[in-house]
N, C-alpha and C positions, 0 to 999 in steps of 0.2 A: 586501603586501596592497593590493588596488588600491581606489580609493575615485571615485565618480562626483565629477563639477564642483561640482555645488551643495557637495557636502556637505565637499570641499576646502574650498571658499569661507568655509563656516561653523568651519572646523577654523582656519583663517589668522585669522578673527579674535578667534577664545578665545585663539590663540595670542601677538594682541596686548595681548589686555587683561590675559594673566597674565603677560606682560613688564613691562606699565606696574605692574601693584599688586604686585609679587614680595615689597613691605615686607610686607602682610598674612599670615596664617597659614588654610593649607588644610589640609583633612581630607579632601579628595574622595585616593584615590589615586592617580589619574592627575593628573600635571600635564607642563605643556605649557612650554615652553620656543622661543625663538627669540635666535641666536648668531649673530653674526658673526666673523668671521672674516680674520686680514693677508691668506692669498689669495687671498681674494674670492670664497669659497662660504661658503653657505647651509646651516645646519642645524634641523632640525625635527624632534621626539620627542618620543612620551608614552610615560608609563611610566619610563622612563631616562631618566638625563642623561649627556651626552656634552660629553669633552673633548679637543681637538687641540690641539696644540704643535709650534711650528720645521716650520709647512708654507710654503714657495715651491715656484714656479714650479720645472717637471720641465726642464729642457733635453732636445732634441730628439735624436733619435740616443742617449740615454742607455742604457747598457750593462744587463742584464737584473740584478733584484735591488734597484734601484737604491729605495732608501724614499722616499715621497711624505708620508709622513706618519704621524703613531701615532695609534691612537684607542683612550681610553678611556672605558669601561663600566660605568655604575653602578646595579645594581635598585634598586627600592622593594622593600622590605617587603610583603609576606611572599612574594613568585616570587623566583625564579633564572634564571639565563639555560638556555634550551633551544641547545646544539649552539653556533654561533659565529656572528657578523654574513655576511653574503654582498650581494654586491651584486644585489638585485633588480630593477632596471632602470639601464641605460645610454643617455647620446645623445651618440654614434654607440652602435647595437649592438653592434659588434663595438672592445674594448678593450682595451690591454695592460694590464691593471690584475689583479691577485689580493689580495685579506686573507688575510695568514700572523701564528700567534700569536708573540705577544710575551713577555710575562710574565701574571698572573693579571687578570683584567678587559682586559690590554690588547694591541691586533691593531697589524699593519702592514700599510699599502695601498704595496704594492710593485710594480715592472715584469717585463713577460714581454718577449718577444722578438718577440712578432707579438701586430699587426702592430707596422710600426717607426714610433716613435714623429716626427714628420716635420711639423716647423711650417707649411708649406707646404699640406699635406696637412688636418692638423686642426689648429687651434689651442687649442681649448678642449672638452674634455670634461664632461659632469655624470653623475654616479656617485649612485644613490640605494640607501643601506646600509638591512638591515632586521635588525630583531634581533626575538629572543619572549621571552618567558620562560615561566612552568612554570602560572602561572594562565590562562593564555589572550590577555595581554596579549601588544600589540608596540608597535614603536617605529619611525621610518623617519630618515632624514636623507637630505637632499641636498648633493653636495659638488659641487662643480666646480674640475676640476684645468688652472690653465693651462699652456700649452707655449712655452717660450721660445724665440726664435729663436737659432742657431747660426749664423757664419760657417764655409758648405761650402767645402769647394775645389771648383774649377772642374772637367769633365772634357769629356773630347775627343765630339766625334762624327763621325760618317761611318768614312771608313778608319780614322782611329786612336782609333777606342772601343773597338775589341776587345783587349784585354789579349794582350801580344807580338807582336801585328802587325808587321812590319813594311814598310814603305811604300816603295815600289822608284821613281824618279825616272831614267828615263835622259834626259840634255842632249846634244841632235846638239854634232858639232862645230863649232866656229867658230860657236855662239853669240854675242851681242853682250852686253856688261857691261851690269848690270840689268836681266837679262831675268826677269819672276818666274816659276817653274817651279813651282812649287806653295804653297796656302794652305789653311795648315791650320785647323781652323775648330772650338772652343772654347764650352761653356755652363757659366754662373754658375745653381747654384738660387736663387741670390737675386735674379738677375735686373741683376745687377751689370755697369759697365765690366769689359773684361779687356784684359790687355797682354798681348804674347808678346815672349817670350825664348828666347835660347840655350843651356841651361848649362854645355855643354861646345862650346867653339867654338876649333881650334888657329888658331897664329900664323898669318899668311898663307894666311889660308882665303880659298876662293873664291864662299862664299857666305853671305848677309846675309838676316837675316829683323827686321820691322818689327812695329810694335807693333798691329797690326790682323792680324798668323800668316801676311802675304805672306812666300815665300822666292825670293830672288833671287839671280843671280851678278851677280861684282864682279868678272872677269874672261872674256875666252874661253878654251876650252879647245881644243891639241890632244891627239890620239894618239900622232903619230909619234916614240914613244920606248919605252924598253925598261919602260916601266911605268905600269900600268894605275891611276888612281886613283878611287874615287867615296866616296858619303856616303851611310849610311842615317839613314834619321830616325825614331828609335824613341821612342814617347811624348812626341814635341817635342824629343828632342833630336839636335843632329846630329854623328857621330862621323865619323873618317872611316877606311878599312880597308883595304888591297891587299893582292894576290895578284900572285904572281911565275909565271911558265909555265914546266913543266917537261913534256918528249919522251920517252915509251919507245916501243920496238918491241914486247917482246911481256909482256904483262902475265899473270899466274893470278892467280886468287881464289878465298880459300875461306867457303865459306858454309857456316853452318847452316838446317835446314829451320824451317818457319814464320816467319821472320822478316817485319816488319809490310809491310805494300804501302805504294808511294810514299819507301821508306828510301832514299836515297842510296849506291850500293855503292863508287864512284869518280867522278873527275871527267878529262875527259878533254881536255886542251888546246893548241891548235895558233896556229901564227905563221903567220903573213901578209905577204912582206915588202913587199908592197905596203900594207901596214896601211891595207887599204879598210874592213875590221873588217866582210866580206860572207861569212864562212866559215859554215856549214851541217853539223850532224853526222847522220849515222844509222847505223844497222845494214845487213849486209850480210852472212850472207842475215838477215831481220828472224827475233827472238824470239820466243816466244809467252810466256815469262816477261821479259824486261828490256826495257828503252827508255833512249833517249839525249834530251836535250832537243837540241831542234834548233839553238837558239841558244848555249847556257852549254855542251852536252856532256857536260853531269849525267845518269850511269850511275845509273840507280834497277831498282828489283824494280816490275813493274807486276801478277802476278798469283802467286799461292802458291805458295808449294815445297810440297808436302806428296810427301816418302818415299814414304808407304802408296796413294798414286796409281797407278792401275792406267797400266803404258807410261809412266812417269817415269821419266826418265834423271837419273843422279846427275851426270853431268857438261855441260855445256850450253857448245859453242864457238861463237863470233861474231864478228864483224871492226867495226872502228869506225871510219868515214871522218870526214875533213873535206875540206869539198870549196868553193870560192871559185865566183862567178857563173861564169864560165868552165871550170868543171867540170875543174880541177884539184885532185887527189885526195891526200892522204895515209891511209894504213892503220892500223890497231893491230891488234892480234889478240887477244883474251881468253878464257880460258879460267876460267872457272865451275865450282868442285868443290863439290856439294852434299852436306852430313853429315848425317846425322841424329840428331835429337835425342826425348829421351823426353817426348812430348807426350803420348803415348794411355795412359791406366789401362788394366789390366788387366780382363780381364771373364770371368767362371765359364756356364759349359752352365745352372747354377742356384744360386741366393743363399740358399735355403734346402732344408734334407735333414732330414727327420723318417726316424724309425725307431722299430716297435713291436713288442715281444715279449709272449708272455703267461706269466705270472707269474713266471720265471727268466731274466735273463739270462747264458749262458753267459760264462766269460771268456777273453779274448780274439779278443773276436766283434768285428768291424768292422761299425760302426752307419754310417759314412760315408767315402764319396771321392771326394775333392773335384775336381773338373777343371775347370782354367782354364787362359788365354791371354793373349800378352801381342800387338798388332797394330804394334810397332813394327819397323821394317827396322833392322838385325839384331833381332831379337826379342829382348827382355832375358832376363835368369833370374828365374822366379819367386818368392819363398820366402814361406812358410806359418808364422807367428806365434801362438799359443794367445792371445786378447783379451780373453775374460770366459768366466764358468761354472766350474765341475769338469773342467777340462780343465790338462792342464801335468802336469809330473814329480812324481809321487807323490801323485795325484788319481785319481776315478773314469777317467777318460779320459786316453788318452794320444795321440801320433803314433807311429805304427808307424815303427820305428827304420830309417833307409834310405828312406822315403819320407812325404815330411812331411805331403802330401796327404792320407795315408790316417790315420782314428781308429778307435781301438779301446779296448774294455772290459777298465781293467787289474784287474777284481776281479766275480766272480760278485754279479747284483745279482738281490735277489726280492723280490718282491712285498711281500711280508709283515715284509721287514726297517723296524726303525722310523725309520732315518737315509731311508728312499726314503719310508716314510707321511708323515713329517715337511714334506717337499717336493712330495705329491701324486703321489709316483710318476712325476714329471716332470724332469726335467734338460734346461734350458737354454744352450747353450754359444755362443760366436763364433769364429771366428779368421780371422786376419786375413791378405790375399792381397797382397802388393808388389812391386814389381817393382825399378829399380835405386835406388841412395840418394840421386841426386844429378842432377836430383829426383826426389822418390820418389812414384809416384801409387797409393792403397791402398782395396781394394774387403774387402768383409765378407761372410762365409758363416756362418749360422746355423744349429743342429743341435741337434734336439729329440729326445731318445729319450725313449719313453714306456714304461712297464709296464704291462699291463693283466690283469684277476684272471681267472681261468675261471671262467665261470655252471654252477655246479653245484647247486644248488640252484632251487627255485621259491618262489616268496611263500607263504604261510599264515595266512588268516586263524584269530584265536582271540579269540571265538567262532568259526566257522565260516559263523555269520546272527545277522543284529541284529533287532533288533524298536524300535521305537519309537511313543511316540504327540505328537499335536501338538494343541493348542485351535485350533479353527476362527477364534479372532480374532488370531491369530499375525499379525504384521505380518515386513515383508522384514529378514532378517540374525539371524531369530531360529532358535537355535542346536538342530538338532533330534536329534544324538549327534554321535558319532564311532566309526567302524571300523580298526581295527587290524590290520596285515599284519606279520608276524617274517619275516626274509631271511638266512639263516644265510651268505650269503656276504661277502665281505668288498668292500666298504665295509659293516658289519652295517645293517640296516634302511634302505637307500638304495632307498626307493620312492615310486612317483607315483600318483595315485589318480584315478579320473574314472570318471563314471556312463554305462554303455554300453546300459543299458534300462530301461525302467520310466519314463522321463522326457522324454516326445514334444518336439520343438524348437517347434511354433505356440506352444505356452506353455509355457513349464519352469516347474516351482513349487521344484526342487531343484537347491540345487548344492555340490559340494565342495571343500575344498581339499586343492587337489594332494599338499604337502606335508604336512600333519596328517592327514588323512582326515575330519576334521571337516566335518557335513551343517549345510548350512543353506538359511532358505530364501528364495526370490528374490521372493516373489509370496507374497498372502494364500489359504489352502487355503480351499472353499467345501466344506462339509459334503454339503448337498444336490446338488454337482455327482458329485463323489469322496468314498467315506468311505475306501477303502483305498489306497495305491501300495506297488507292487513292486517294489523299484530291483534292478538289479543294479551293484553298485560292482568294480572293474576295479582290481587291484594291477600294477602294471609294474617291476619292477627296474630297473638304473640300466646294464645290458650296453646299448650301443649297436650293438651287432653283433646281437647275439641275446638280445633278452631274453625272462624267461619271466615268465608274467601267473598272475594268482590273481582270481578270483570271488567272489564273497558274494553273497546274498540280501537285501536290506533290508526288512522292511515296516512300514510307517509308517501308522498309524491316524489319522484325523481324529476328533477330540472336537467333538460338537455344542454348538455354543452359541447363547443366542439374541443374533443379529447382524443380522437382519433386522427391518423393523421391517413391522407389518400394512398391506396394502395393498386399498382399497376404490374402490369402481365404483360411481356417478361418483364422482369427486373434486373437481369444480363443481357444485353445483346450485342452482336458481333455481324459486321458486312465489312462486304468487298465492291468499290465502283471503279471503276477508271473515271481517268480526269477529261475526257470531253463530255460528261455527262452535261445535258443544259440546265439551266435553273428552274426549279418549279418541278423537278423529280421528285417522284418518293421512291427513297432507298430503300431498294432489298424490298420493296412491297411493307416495310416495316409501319408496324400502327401499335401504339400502347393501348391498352383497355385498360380504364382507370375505374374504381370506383373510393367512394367515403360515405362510411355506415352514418356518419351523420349530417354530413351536407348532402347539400344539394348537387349531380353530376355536372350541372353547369357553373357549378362555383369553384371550377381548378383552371388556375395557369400554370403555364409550362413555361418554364427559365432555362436555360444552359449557361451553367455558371460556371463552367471550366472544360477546358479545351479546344474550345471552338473560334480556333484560331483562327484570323481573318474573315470570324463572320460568314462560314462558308453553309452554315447547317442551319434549322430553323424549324418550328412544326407551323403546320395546319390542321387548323386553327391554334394560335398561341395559348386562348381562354375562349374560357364557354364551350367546350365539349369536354368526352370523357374519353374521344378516341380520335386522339390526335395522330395527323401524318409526318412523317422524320422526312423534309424536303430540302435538296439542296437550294440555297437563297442565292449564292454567288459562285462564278464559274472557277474553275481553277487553274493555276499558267502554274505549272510546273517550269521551272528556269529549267534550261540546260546545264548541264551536269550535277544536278540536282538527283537526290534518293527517284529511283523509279516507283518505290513505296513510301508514302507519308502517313503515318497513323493519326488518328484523332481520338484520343478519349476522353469521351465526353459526359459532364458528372448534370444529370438532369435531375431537378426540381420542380415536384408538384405538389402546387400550394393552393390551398380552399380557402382564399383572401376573396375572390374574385367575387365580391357581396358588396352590393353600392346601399343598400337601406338598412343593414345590419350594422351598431357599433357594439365596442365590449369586446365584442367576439377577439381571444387569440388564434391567429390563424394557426394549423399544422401543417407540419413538411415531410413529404415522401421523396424517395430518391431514387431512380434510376440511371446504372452504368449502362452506356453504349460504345462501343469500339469500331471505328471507322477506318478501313485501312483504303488509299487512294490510289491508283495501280496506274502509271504512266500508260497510257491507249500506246501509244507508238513508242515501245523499248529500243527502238535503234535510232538516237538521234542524228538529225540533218548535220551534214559537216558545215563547219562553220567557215562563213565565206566572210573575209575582210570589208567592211564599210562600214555606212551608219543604218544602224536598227531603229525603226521607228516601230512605240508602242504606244495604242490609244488604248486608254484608260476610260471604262465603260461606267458614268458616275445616274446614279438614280436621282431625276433634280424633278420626279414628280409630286405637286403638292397640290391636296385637295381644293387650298382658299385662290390656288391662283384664277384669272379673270378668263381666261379661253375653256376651262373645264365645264360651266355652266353654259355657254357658250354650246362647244361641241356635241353635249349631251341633248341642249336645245333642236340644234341643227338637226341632230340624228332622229330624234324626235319626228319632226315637221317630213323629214324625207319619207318616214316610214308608213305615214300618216297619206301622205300624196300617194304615195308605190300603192296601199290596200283602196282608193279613190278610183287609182286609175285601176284596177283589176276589176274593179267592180264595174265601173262604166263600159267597160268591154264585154263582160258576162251580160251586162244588159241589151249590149247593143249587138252585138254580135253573135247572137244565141238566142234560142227559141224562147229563152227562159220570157221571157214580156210576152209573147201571145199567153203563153200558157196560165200565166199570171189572170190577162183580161178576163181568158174562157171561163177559170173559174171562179170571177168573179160576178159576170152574167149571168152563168148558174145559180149560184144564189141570190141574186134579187130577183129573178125571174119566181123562186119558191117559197118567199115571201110576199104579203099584200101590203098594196099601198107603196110598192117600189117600182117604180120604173124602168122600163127596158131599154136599155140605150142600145140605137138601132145606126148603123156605119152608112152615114151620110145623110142623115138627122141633125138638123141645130141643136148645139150643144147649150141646154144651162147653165148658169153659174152654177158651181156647187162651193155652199160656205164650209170652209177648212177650220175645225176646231185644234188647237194645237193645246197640251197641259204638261207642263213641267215638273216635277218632285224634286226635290233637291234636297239630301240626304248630308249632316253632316257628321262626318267618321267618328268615332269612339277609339282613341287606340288606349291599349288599357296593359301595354307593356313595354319595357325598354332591356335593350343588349347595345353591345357596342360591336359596331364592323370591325372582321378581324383584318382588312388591309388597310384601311384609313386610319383605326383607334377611335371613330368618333363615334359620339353616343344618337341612337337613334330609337324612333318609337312605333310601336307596332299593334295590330290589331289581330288579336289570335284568332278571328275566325274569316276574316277577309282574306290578310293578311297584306293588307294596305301596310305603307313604314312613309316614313317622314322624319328628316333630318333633328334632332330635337336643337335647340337654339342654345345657346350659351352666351354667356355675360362677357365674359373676358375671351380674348381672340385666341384660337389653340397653336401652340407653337410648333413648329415645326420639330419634327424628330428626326434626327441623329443621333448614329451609333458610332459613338464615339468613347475610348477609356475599355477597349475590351482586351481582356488579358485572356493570358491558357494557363492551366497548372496540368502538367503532363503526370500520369500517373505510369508506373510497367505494373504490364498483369503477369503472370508465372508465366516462363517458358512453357507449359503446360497448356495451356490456354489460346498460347499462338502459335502452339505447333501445325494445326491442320491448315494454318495462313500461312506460313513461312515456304510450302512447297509450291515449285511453278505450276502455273495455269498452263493448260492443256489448250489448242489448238479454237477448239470447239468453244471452251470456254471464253477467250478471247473474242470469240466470234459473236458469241452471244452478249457479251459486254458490250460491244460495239453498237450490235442492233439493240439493246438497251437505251 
């Protein structure tokens, strides 16, 4: 856990002050600790307390494993330790250090191998441990591990750094005694004096090395004798070694192929008796495989034998001269038999052979035959080993006897048997392809016979078509059936299932799985967009050759729900009235047009559920239309010295509740802002005259159930009834209308027979008065609720007859009472075109408003 500076700072000195008081007794859980330590690290921990033992100094070059140290670990109460201590930071980064456990509470800080631990390189390391435990605490320590120094040994550089070097020195003759001929040249990592020495030096040597790696001679040397003597000097030391020369005339060799380039075959060696020691060897005619060194006569391979070389001769003849300044020549002659050896594996036309029947395989059917080669000159013999599978003596598989290459089926195999279901109808085999024993190089052929069933059969689905229905608020992965396909072939019911129409790709709303046939959906259905889909669902069997499909029909109903919520035009709006406006205005001409794509336009009410302080605002109709009027409901008394502007912002809600036979249903809510600023009519208030103010307070105490209402409505009734009585007995008596009535009534019984002529001043008849009355009674066959009273009433939609509907329990009176404002500010932006004064005209027009 890292920790910023400061707050180290402040950690280092708790840490001293609960070193120094460690007599007193803490309650805090965390405590803090600081320890020293013989090898001179530092530790620091809360939380835990930590203890080290028998830590020194790691020497350098130390072997991997090697312990630094043990640490033990002790929680507080009530954690545990989380997982085991690790070292969380290092300096150097990169360290050979690991913590491996110990026993219970206690780790070892042990060594790795890299890098190498190297006094020279780093001396001192710091290791910061972190531990946790189980409540969230940790704990940290810092360690620092020193590195002791080691006396290295010294090693060589230049030519003899390289391990087996060896270091070639030739001394003309007739050198002078102490002459130095080479110095060999030695480094300390410590940076140390170095002496040199000889360790192997024989009697009467002729040469002396000093303590600063000069090597000199302590005599001259000649040649002129029957023997050649010198000294190599290997890793500082110097041995000494001859060679004696021996003459043939004609030399063979026998080789094998490949052998490494640069190998030494022979050496070839000639006298001088002039021992000028000027002799020269080469080839003649020259190789394209061998060479001679010019000076020693070291017969070497300089490029590949390779056998399988197209135009390689197995025998390869050359002659060897040596020849002195004066171009006086000796001969050899050699002859070169090249063998070959088994370098090249063997390799097949192809490493793997499938084979497929369907449903029976006959027996002794050869499923495979294998054909390989071997590329070596003489080509070896190949032989054919059974390696893994059902293959071998008294198994499904055999080698056909006489030829190992070839396999065959030692036993009718079918389909349907349960040792081949068991295995998947599948048989896997190897065997194995090698060539000679010694060495043997071996390549692998694998052989898969398969059985496969015959598609006789088609899918079927049962039912034959599904039907389904889904709620319009279905969200993605909800489950909308499953269809079911029978496959009477064997593997039974091995089908894949997927939607091939009815399900356009710009938007999928369906999808199924493969393996179950189970529909589900990807996307939420929209009632109003689709209420029905068609799918058709696609069965496939499992024949990869040929399979055969099956269809269904899906159809899948959307269920309406209400998931939309009512949407009105505007949905900002902004006026200006002045405050003698009367009650029962509509502001600004203001009217919302609502609609809901899935209710009904008589199913929204309208609420103002903030800002509508003192109840001054209201629409017509509340519910039951879609285009409601914004009407002032109460007057406004701007006090004196009160704002000449009062704003209203008003947070309206329309809600598609308004459903009396519908339950279940959740309703939705749409929202419309309105801003209402109030504009004092008369800006220059009346000076205020000393006395007492009287204010009547204008209270609404009209209630539909009181006893004068039926009453009045009565009365009005009866008047209206007598007023159309008396207009009418005027029209009769006062106006021609009654002759003209008689005339044309005498007209027609006069043009009819068997009527009688009534003649003015003739005795009149009885005439009997037939009177018939119908008496009809209403059908109302719908209900809404009055939007001033609230009460529910019933109606005939084609009359339009209404009658009070009756209720059980007595309806109470309503008061509005509990109404708050929550005032919202809109951007200066917004109220900029309201903030400048009204103009003349404008005022004037307010007024007649």
């Amino acid at each position: 856990m890292e920790e910023s500076p400061p707050l180290r700072k402040v950690l280092y000195k708790q840490n001293f002050k609960a070193a120094s008081n460690s007599s007193q007794q803490h309650t805090d859980p965390i405590l803090f600790s600081r320890i020293w330590y013989s090898a001179g690290f530092y530790c620091e921990l809360k939380t835990e307390s930590v203890k080290n033992y028998n830590v020194r100094p790691v020497a350098e070059n130390a072997p991997e494993h090697t312990v630094v140290t043990t640490i033990t670990i002790t929680a507080s109460p009530p954690g545990s330790f989380v997982g085991e201590p690790v070292i969380a930071n290092a300096n150097p980064v990169v360290h050979p250090f690991i913590i491996t456990p110990k026993a219970t509470n206690q780790w070892e800080l042990t060594t790795t191998t890299l890098p190498k631990l190297d006094f020279e390189t780093v001396a001192l390391y710091s290791l910061v441990i972190l531990v946790k435990d189980t409540v969230g605490r940790s704990a940290s320590q810092t360690i620092f591990v020193q590195i002791s120094n080691v006396n290295e040994a010294p090693f060589f550089t230049g030519a003899l750094a390289q391990p087996g070097r060896v270091m070639e020195v030739w001394v003309a003759e007739d050198t002078l005694a102490h002459t130095v001929i080479y110095t060999a040249r030695a480094k300390d990592p410590e940076e140390e004096a170095l002496k040199y020495s000889v360790e192997v030096l024989p009697e009467s040597s002729a040469f002396a090395i000093d303590e600063t790696g000069a090597i000199s001679t302590t005599a001259s040397f000649h040649l002129e004798g029957n023997e050649k003597s010198f000294y190599s000097i290997r890793n500082g030391a110097l041995t000494p070694k001859t060679e004696n020369s021996t003459i043939g005339e004609m030399v063979n060799i026998t080789l094998d192929e490949e052998i490494p380039l640069g190998k030494a075959i022979g050496i070839c060696q000639a006298m001088d008796e002039d021992l000028m020691n000027d002799l020269a060897f080469y080839l003649d005619p020259g190789n394209a495989y061998f060479a001679v060194d010019r000076n020693r006569g070291t017969l070497m391979v300089v490029s590949r034998l390779d056998m399988e070389e197209d135009g390689f001769m197995n025998v390869q003849s050359f002659t060897v001269k040596a020849c002195d300044k004066d171009l006086r020549c000796a001969a050899i002659s050699v002859s070169a038999n090249i063998l070959g050896v088994n370098d090249n594996p063997p390799y097949c036309d192809q490493y793997m052979y499938r084979y497929t029947d369907m449903e029976v395989i006959e027996n002794n059917s050869v499923v495979a035959e294998l054909t390989c080669h071997d590329q070596d000159r003489p080509p070896d013999v190949l032989h054919y080993t059974p390696n893994s599978g059902p293959i071998g003596t008294g198994k499904l598989f055999e080698q056909v006897p006489g030829a190992e290459n070839t396999i065959w089926v030692t036993k009718e195999l079918d389909y349907e048997d349960p040792g081949n279901i068991a295995v998947g109808n599948t048989h896997e085999m190897t065997v194995a392809v090698y060539d000679d024993t010694n060495p043997s190089h071996t390549v692998t052929a694998t052989i898969i016979v398969k059985i496969t069933p015959t598609n006789d059969f088609s899918p079927v689905f049962r039912p034959p078509s599904y039907s389904f229905t889904v709620p319009e608020t279905s969200g993605a992965h909800y489950m909308v059936g499953k269809v079911t396909a029978i496959d009477n072939d064997y593997p039974p019911n091995c089908i894949a299932y997927r939607i091939v129409r009815g399900n356009p790709p710009p938007v999928q709303i369906f999808w199924v799985d493969p393996a179950s046939g189970t529909i589900e959906l990807i996307t939420q259905p929209d009632y109003e967009s689709i209420r029905q889909y068609k799918l058709a669902v696609q069965a496939v069997d499992c024949d990869p050759a040929h399979p055969r499909t099956a269809v269904t029909m899906v159809t899948i109903d959307i269920e309406d729900e209400n998931d939309e919520p009512p949407v009105c035009s505007p949905r900002v709006h902004q006026a200006v009235i002045f405050d003698n406006v009367t009650v029962g205005t509509n502001i600004d001409r203001f009217m919302l047009v609502c609609h809901d794509r899935d209710s009904s336009d008589l199913a929204m009410r309208f609420e103002i559920v903030s800002g509508n302080r003192n109840n001054h605002f209201g629409f017509d109709p509340a519910r039951g239309s879609s285009t409601p009027e914004l009407i002032v409901k109460t007057p406004f008394h701007l006090e004196a010295g009160a704002k000449s502007r009062q704003r209203y912002h008003l947070v309206v809600n329309i809600i598609d509740d308004n459903l009396y036979n519908i339950t279940g249903t959740k309703a939705r809510t749409g929202t419309v802002l309105i801003d209402v600023h109030v504009l004092r009519a008369n800006p220059t208030p009346a000076p205020h005259k000393k006395g007492l103010t009287i204010m009547y307070t204008a209270v609404n105490t009209y209630d539909p159930t009181d006893w004068y209402v039926p009453f009045i409505f009565t009365l009005m009734a009866i008047l209206a009834v007598g007023l159309v009585a008396w207009g009418c007995h005027l029209v009769w008596t006062r106006t021609s209308f009654k002759e003209t009535c008689f005339t044309a009534l005498s007209k027609t019984a006069k043009a009819e027979k068997g009527v009688e002529t009534f003649t003015p001043g003739a005795k009149k008849k009885p005439v009997e008065v037939v009177m018939e009355m119908a008496k009809y009674k209403t059908k109302f066959d719908g209900e809404a609720r009055d939007p001033v009273t609230g009460n529910l009433y019933l109606y005939n939609s084609k009359s339009g007859a209404r009658k009070w509907k009756k209720e059980d329990a007595k309806v109470e009176k309503m008061q509005l009472t509990n109404i708050y404002s929550v005032s919202q500010k809109l951007p200066a932006a917004n109220l900029a075109p309201l903030t400048r004064s009204l103009t003349n005209r404008e005022l004037k027009a307010g007024l007649q408003s």
